[in-house]
Every structure is written in structure tokens, then in C-alpha cells.
PDB file of N, CA, C and O in Angstrom:
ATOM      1  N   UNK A   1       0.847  -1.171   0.000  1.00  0.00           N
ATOM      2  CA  UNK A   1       0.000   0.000   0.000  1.00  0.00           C
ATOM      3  C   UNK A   1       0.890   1.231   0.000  1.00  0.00           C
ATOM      4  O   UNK A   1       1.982   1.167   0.565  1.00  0.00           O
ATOM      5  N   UNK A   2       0.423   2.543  -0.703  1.00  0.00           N
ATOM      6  CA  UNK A   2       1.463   3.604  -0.916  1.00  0.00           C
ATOM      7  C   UNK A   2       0.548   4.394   0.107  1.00  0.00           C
ATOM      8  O   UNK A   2      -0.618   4.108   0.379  1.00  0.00           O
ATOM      9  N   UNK A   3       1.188   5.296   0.553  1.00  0.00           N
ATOM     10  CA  UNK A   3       0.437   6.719   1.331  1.00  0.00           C
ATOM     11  C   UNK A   3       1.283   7.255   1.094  1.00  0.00           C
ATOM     12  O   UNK A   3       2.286   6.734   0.607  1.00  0.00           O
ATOM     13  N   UNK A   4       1.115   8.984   1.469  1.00  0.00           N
ATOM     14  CA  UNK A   4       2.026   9.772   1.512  1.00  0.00           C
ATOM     15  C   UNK A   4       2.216  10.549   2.871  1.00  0.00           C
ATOM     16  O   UNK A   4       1.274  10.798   3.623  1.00  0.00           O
ATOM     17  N   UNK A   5       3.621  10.936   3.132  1.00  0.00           N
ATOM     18  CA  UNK A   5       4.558  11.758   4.263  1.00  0.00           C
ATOM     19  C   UNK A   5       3.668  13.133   4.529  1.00  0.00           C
ATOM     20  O   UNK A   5       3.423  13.534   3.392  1.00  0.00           O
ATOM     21  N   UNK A   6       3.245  13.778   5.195  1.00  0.00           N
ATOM     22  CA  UNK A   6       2.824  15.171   5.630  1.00  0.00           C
ATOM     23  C   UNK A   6       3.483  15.523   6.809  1.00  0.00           C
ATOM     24  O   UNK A   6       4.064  14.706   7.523  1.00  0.00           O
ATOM     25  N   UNK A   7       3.391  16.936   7.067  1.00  0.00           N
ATOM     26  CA  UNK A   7       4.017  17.782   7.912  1.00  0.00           C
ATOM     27  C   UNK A   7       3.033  17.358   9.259  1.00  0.00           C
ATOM     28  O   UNK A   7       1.977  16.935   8.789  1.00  0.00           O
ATOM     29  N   UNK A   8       3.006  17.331  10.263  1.00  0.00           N
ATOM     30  CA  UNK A   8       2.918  17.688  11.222  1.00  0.00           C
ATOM     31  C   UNK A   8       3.281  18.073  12.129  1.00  0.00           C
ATOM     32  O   UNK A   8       4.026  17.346  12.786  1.00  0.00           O
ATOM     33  N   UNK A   9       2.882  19.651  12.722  1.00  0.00           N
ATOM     34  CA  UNK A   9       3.681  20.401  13.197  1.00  0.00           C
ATOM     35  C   UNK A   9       5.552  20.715  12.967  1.00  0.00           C
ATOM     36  O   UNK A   9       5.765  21.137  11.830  1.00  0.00           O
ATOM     37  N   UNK A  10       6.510  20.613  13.605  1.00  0.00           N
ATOM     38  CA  UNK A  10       8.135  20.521  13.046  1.00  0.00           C
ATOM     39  C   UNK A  10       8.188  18.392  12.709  1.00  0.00           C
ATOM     40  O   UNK A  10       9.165  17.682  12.467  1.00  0.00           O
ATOM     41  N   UNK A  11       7.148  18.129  12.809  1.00  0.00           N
ATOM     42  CA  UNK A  11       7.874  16.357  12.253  1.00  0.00           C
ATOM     43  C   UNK A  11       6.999  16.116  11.126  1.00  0.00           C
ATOM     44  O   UNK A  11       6.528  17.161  10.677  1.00  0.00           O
ATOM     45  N   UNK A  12       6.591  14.927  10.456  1.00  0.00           N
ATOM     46  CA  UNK A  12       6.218  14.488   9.558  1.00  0.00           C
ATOM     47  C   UNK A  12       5.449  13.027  10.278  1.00  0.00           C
ATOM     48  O   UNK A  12       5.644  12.184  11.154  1.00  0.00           O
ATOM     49  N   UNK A  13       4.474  13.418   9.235  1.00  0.00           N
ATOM     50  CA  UNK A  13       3.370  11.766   9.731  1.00  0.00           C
ATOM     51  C   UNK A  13       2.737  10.597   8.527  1.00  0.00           C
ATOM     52  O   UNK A  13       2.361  10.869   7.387  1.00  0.00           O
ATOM     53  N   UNK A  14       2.758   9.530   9.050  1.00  0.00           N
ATOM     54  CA  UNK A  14       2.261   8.960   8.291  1.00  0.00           C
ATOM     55  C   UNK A  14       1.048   8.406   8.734  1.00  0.00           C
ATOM     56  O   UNK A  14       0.912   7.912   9.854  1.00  0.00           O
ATOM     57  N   UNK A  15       0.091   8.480   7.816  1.00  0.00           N
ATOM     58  CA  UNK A  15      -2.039   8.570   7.820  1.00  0.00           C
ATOM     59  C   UNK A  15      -1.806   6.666   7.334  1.00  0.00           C
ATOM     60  O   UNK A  15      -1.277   6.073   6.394  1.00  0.00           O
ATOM     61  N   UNK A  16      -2.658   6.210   8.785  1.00  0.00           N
ATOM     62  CA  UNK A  16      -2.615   4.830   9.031  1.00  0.00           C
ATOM     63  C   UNK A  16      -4.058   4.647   8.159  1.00  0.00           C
ATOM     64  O   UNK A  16      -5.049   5.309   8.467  1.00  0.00           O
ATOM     65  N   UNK A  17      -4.071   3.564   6.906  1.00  0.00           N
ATOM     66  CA  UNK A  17      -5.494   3.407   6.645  1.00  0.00           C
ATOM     67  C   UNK A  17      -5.911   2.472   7.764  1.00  0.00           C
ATOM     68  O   UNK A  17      -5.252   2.000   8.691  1.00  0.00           O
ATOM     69  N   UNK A  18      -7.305   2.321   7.393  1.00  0.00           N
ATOM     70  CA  UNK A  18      -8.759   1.957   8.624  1.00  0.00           C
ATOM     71  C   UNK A  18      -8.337   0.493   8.488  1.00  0.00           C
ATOM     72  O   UNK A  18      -8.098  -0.088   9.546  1.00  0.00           O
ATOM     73  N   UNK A  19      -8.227  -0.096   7.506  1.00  0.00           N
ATOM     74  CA  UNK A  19      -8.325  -1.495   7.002  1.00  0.00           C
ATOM     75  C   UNK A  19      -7.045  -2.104   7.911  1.00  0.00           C
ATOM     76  O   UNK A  19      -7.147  -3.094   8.636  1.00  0.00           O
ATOM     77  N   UNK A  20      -5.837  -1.324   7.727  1.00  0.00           N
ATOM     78  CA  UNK A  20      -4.880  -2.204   8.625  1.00  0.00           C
ATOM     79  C   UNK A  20      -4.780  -1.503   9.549  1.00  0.00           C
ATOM     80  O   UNK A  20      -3.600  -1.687   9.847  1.00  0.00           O
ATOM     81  N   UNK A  21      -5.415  -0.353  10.707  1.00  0.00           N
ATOM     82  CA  UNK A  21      -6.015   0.187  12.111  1.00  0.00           C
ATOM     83  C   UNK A  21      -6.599  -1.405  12.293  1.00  0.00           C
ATOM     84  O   UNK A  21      -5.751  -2.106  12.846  1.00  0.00           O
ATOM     85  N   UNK A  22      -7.492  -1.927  12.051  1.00  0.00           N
ATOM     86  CA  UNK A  22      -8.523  -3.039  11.951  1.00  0.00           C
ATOM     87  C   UNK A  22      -7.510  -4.378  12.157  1.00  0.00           C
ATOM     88  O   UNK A  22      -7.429  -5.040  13.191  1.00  0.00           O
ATOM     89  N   UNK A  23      -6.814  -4.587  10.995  1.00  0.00           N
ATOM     90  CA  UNK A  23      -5.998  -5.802  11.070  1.00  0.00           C
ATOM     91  C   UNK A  23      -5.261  -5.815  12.430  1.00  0.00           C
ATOM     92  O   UNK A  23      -5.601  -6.523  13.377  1.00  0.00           O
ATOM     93  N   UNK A  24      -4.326  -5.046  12.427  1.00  0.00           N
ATOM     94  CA  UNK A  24      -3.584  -4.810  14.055  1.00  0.00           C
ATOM     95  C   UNK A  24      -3.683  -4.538  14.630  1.00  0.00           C
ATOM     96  O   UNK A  24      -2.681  -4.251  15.284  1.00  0.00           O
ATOM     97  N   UNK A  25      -4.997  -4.253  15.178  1.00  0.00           N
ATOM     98  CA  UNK A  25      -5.719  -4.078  16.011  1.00  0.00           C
ATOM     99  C   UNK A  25      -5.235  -2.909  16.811  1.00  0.00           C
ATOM    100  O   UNK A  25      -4.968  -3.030  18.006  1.00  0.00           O
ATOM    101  N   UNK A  26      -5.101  -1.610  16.067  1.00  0.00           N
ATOM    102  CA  UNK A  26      -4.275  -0.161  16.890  1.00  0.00           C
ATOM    103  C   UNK A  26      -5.233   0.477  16.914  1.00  0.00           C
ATOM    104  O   UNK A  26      -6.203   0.487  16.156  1.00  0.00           O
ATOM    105  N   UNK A  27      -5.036   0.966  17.671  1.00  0.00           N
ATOM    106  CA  UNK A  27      -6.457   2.713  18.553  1.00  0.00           C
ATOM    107  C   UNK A  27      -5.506   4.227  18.449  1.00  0.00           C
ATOM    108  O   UNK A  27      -4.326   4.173  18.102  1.00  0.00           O
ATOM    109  N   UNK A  28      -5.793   4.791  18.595  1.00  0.00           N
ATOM    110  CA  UNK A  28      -4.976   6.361  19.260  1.00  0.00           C
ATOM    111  C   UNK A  28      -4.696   6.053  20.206  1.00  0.00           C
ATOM    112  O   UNK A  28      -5.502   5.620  21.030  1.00  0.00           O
ATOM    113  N   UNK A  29      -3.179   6.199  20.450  1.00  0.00           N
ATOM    114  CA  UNK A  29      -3.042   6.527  22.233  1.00  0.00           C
ATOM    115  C   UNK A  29      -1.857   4.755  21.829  1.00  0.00           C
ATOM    116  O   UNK A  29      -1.218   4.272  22.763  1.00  0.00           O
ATOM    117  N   UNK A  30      -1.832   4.459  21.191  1.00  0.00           N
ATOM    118  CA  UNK A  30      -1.024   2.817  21.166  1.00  0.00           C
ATOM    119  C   UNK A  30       0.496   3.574  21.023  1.00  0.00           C
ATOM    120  O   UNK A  30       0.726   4.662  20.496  1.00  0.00           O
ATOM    121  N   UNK A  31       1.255   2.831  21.532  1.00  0.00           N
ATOM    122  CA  UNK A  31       2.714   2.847  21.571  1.00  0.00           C
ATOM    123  C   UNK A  31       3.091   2.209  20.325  1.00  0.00           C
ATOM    124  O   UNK A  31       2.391   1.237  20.043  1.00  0.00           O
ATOM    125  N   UNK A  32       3.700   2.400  19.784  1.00  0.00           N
ATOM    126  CA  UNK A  32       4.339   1.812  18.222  1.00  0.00           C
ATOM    127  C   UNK A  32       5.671   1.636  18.748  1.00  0.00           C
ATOM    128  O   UNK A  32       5.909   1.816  19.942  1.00  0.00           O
ATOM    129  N   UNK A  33       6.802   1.195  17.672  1.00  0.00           N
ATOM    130  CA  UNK A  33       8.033   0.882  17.747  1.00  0.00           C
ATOM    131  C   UNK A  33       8.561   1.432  16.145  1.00  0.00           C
ATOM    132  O   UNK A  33       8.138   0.718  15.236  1.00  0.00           O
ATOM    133  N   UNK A  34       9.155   2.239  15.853  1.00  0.00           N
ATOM    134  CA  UNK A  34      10.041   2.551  14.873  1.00  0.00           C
ATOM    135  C   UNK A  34      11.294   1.932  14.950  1.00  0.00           C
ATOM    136  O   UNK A  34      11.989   2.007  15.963  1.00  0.00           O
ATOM    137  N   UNK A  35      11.620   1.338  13.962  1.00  0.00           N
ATOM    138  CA  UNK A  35      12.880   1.092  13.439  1.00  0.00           C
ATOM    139  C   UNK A  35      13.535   0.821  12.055  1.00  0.00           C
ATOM    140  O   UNK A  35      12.723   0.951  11.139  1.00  0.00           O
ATOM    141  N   UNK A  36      14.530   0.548  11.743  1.00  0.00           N
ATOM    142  CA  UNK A  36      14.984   0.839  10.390  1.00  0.00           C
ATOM    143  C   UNK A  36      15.507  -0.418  10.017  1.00  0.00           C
ATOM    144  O   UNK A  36      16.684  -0.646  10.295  1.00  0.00           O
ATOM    145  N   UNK A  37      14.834  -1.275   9.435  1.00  0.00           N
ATOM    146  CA  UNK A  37      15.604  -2.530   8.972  1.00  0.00           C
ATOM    147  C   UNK A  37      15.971  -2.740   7.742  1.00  0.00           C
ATOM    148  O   UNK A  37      15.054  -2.782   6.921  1.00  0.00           O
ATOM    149  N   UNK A  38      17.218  -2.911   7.301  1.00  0.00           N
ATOM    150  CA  UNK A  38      17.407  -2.617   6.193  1.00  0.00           C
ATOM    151  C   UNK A  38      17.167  -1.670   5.001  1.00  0.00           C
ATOM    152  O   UNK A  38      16.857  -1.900   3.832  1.00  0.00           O
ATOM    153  N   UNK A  39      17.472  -0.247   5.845  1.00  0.00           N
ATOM    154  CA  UNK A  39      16.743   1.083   5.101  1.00  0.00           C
ATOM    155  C   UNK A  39      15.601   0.526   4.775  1.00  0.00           C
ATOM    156  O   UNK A  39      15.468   0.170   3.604  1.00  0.00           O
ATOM    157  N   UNK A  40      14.622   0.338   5.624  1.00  0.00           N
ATOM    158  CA  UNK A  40      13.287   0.238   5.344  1.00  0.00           C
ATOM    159  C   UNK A  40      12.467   0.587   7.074  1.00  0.00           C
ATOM    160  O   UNK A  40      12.544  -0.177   8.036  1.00  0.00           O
ATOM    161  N   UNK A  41      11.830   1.745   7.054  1.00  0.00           N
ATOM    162  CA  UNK A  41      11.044   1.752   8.286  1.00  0.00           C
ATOM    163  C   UNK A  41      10.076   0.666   8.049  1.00  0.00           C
ATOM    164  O   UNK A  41       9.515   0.349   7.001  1.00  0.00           O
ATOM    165  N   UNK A  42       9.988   0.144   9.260  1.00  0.00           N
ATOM    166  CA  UNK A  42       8.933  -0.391  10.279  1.00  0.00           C
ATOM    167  C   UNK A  42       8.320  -0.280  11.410  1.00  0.00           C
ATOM    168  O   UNK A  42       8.723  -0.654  12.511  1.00  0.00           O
ATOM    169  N   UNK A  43       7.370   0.220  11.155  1.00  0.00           N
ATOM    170  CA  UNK A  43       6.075   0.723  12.612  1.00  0.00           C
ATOM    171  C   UNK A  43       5.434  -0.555  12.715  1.00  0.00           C
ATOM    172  O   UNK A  43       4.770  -1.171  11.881  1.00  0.00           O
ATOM    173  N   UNK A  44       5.836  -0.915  14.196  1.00  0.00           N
ATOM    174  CA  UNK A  44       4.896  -1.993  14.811  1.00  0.00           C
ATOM    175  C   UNK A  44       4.565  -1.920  16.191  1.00  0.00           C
ATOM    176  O   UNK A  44       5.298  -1.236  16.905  1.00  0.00           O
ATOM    177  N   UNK A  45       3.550  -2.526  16.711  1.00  0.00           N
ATOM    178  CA  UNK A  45       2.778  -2.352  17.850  1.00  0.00           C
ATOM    179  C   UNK A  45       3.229  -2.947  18.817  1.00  0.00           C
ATOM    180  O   UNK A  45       3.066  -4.149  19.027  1.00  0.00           O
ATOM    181  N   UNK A  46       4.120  -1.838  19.823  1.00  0.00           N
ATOM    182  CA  UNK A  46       4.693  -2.125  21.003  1.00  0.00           C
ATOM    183  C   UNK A  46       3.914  -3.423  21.781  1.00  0.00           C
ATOM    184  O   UNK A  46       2.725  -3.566  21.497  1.00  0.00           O
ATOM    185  N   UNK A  47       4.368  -4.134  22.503  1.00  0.00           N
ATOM    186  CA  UNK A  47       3.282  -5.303  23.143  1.00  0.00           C
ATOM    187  C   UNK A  47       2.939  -4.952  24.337  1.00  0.00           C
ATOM    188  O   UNK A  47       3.526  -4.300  25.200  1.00  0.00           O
ATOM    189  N   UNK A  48       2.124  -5.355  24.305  1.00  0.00           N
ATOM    190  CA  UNK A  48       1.426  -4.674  26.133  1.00  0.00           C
ATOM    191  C   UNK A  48       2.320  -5.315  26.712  1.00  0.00           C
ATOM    192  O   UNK A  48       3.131  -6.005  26.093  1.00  0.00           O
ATOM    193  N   UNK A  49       2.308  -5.150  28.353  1.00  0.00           N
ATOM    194  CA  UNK A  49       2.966  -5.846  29.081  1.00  0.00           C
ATOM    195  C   UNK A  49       1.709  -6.653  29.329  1.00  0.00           C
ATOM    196  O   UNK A  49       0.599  -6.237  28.999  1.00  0.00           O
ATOM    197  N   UNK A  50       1.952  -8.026  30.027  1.00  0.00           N
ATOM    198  CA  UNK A  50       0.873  -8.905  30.393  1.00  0.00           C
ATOM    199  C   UNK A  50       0.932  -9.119  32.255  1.00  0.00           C
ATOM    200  O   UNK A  50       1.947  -9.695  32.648  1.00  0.00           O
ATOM    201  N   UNK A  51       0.444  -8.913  32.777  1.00  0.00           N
ATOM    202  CA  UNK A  51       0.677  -8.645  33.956  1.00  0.00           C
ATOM    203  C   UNK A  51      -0.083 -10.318  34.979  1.00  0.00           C
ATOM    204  O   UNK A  51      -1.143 -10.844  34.640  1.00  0.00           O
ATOM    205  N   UNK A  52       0.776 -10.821  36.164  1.00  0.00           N
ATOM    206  CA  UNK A  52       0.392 -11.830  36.471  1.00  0.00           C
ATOM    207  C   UNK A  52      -0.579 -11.036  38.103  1.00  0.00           C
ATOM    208  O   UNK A  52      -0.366  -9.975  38.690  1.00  0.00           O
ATOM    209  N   UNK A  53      -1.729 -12.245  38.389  1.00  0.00           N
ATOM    210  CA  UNK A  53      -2.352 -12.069  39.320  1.00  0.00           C
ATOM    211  C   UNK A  53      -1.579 -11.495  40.548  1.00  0.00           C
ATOM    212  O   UNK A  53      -1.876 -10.514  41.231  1.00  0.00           O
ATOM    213  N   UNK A  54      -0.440 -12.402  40.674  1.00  0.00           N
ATOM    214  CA  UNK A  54       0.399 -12.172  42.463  1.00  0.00           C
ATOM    215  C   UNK A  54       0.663 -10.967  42.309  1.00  0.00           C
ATOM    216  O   UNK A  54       0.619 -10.283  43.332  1.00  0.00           O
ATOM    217  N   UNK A  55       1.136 -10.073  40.598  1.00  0.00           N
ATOM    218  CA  UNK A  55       1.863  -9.165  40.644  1.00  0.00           C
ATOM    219  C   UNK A  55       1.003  -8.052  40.878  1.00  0.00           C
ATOM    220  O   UNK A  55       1.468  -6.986  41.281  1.00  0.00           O
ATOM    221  N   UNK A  56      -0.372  -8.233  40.628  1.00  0.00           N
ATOM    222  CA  UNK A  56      -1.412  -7.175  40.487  1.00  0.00           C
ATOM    223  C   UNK A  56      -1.724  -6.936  42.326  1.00  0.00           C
ATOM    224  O   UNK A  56      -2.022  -5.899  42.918  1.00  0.00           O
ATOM    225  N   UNK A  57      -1.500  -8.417  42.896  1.00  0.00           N
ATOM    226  CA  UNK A  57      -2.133  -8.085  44.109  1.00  0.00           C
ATOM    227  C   UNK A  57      -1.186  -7.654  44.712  1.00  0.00           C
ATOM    228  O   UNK A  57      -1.221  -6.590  45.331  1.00  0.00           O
ATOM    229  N   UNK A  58      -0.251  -8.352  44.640  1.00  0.00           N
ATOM    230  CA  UNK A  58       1.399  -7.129  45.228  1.00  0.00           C
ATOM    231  C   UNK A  58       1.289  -5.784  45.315  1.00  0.00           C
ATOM    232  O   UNK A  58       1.390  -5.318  46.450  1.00  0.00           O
ATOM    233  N   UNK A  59       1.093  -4.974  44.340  1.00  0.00           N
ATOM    234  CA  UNK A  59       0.911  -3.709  44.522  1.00  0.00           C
ATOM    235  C   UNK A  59      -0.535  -3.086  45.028  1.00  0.00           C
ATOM    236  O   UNK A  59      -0.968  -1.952  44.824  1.00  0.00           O
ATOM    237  N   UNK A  60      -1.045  -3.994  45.629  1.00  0.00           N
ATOM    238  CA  UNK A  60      -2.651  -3.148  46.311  1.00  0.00           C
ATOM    239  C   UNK A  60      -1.718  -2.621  47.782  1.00  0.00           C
ATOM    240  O   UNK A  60      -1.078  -3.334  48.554  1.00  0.00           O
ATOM    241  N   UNK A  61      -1.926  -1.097  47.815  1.00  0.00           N
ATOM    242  CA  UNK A  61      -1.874  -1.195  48.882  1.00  0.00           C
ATOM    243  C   UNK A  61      -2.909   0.000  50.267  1.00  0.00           C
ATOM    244  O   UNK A  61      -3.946   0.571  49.930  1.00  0.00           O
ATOM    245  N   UNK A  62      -2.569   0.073  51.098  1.00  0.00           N
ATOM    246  CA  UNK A  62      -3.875   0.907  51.951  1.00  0.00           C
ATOM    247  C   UNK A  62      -4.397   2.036  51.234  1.00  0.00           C
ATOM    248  O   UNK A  62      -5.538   2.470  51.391  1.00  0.00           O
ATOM    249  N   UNK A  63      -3.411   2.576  50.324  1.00  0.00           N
ATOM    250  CA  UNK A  63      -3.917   4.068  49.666  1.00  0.00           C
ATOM    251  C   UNK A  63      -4.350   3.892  48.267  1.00  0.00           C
ATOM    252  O   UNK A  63      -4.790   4.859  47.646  1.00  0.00           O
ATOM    253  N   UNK A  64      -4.281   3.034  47.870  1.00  0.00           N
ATOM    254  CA  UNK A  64      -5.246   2.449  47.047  1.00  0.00           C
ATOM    255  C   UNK A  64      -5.805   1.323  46.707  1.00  0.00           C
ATOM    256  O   UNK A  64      -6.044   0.880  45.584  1.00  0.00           O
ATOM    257  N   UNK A  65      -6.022   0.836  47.856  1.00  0.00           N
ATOM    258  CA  UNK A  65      -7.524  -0.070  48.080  1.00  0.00           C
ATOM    259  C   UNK A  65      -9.010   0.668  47.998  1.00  0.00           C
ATOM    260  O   UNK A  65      -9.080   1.810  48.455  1.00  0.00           O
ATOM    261  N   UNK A  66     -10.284   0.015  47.393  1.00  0.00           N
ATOM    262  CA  UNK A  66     -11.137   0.428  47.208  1.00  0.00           C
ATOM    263  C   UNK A  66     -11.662   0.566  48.140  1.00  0.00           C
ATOM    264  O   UNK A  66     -11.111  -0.123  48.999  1.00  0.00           O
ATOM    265  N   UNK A  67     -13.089   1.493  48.805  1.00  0.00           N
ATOM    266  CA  UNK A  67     -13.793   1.224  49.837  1.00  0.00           C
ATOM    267  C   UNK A  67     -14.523   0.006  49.174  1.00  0.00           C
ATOM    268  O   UNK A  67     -14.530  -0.283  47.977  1.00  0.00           O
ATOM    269  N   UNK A  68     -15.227  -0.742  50.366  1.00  0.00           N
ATOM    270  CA  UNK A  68     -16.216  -1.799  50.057  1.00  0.00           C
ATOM    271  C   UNK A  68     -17.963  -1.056  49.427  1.00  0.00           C
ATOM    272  O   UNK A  68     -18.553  -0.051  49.823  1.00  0.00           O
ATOM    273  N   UNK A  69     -18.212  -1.702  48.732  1.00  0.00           N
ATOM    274  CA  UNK A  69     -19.357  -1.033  47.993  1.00  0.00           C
ATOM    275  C   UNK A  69     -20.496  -2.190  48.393  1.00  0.00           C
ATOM    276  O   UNK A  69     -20.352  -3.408  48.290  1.00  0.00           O
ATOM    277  N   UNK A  70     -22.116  -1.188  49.061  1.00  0.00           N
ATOM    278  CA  UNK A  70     -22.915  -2.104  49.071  1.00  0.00           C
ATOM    279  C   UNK A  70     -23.768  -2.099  48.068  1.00  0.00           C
ATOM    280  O   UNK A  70     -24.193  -1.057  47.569  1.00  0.00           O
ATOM    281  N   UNK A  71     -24.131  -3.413  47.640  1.00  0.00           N
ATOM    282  CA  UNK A  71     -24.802  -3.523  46.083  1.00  0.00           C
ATOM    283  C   UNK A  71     -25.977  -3.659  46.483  1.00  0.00           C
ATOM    284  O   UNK A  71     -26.802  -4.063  45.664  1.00  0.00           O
ATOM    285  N   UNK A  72     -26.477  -3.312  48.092  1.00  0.00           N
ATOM    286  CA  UNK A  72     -28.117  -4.325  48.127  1.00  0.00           C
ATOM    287  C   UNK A  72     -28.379  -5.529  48.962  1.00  0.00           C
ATOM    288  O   UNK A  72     -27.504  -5.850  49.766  1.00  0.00           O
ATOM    289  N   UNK A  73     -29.407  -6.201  48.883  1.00  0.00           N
ATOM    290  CA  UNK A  73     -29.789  -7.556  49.527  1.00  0.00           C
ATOM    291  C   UNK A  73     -29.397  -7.897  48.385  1.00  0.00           C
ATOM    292  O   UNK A  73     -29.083  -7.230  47.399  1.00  0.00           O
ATOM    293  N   UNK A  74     -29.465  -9.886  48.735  1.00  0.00           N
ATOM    294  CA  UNK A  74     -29.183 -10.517  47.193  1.00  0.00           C
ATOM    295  C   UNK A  74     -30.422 -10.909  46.937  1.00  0.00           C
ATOM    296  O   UNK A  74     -31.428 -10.970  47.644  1.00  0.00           O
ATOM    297  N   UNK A  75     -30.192 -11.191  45.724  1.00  0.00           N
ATOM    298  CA  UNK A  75     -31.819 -11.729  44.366  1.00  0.00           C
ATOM    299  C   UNK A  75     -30.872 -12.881  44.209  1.00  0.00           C
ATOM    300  O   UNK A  75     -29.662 -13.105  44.251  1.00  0.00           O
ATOM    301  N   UNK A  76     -32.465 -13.755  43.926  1.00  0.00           N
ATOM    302  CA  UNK A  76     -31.949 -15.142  43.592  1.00  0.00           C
ATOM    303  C   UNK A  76     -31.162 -16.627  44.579  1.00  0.00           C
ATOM    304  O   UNK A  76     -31.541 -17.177  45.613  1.00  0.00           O
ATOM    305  N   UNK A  77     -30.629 -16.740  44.183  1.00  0.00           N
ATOM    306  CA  UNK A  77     -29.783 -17.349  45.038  1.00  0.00           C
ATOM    307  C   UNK A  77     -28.221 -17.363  45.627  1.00  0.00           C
ATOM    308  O   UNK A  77     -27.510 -18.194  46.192  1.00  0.00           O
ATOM    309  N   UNK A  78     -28.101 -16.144  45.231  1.00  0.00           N
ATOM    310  CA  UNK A  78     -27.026 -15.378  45.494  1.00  0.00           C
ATOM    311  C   UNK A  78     -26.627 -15.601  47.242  1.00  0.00           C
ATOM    312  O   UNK A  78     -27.581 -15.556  48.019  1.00  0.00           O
ATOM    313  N   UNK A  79     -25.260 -15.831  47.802  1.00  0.00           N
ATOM    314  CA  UNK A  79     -24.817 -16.168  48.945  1.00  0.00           C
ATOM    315  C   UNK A  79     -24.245 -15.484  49.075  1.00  0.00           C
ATOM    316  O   UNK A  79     -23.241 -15.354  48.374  1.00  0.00           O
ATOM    317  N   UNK A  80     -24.700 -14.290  50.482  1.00  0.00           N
ATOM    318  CA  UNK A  80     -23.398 -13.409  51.457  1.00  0.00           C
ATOM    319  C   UNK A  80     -22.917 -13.653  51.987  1.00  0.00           C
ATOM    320  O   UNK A  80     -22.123 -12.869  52.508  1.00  0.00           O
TER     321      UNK A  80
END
């Protein structure tokens, strides 16, 4: 696919079509990776980090723990 280079602001941009936004699944706001392989740029989609349970609960701590929220009596057969 060809596009073309434009100014934005002092850098230059390149206009992502919808079709491969879609394929690789990128939004606004995604981290990319530039690099030059073999005089050839390549923009690709930084990887999330994947984060494990212990590591998520590791960092709870008193100043940001949630208050407890009451939802109500229960419906159904729901157990408090």
C-alpha cells in the first residue's frame, strides 16, 4: 500500500489506513516501535505488558484499596 509523508507540526506523519487500524488491532493513544531494517522503516505495535495475578495483588496497597461497595440484599440465590 502507498500513502504519503505530511508535515505535522516541526515532524512528519504517516495517515494509518482503517483497514490495517482493523488488522492490528491499533487505537490512538497505542505505543508503536520505529525502526529501520534494512533502510526500510517499520512501525509496529509495542506489546502490552501482560501482567500476572500475584503481581497485580502485590501492589494493592492501603492508599489504594477500594472502599467496600454495598450492592443491596441478594436476588436469587445469590450467597453473602
Amino acid at each position: 500500500m502507498v500513502t504519503t509523508v505530511a508535515k505535522w507540526g516541526n515532524s512528519l506523519a504517516v495517515r494509518i489506513p482503517q483497514h490495517i487500524v482493523k488488522e492490528i488491532q491499533l487505537a490512538e493513544g497505542t505505543e508503536v516501535d520505529l525502526v529501520v531494517i534494512d533502510g526500510d522503516l517499520v512501525i509496529r505495535p509495542k506489546p502490552r505488558k501482560r501482567y500476572a495475578l500475584e503481581e497485580l495483588v502485590a501492589a494493592i496497597t492501603p492508599e489504594n484499596l477500594h472502599v467496600e461497595v454495598e450492592s443491596g440484599v441478594a436476588v436469587g440465590n445469590e450467597a453473602w
